[in-house]
C-alpha positions as CSV (number, residue, x, y, z in Angstrom):
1,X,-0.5,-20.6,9.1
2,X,-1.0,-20.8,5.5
3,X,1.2,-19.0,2.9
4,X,-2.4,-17.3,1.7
5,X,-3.2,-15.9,5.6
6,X,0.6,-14.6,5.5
7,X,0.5,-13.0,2.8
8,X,-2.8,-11.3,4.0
9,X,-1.1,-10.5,7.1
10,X,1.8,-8.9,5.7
11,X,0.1,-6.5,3.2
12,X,1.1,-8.4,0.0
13,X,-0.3,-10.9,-2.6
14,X,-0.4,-14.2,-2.5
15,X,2.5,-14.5,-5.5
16,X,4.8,-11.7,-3.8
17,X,4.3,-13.6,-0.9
18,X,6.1,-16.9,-2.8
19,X,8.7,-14.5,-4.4
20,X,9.6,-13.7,-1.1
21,X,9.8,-17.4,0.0
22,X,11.9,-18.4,-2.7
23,X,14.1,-15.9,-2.0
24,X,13.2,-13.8,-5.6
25,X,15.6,-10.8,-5.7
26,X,13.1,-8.3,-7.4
27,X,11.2,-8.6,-4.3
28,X,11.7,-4.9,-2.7
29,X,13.4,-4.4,0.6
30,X,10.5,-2.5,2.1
31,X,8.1,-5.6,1.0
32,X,10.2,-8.1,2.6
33,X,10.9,-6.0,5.9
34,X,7.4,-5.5,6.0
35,X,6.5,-9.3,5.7
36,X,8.9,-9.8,8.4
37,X,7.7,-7.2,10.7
38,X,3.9,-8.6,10.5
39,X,5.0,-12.3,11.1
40,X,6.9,-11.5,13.9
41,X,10.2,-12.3,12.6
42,X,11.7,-8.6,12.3
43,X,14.1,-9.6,15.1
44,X,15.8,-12.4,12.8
45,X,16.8,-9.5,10.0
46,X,18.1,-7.2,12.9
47,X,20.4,-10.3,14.1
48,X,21.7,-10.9,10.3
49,X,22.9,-7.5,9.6
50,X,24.9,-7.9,12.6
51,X,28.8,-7.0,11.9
52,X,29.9,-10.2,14.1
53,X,27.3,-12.5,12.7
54,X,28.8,-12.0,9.0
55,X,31.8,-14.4,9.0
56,X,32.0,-13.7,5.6
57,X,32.7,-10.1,5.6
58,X,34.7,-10.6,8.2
59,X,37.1,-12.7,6.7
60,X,37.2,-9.9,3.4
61,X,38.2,-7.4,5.9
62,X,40.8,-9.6,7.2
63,X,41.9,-10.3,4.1
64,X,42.2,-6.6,3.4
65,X,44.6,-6.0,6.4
66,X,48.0,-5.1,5.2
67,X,50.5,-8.0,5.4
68,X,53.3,-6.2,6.9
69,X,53.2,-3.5,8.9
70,X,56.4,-0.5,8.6
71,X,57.8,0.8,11.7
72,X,57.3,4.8,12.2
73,X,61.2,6.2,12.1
74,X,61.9,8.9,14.8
């Protein structure tokens, strides 16, 4: 499929349509979830935003734990 009969297919011109391959951040959400959804490729977002797919965030929240922890007195 050519970028121009994505585009077409996804609602958007032909140079939002490159922002949004190159990965251009002034590109909206709703564009790109949109271009997504019409390509079939909706499914791929879904599995991203996944909490155990981000190793990332997880290693920040790890990070985040406290080192020790104190024992409750009675």
């Amino acid at each position: 499929m050519s970028a121009a009969d994505a585009a077409g297919r996804s609602g958007v011109s032909l140079p939002t349509y490159r922002k949004i391959e190159t990965g251009d951040p002034s590109v909206s959400l709703g564009v790109f979830v949109s271009a997504l959804r019409e390509l079939g490729l909706l499914g791929n977002l879904r599995s991203a935003l996944e909490p155990e797919s981000d190793r990332g965030a997880a290693a920040f929240e790890i990070d985040r734990l406290p080192q020790r922890v104190s024992r409750r007195r009675p």
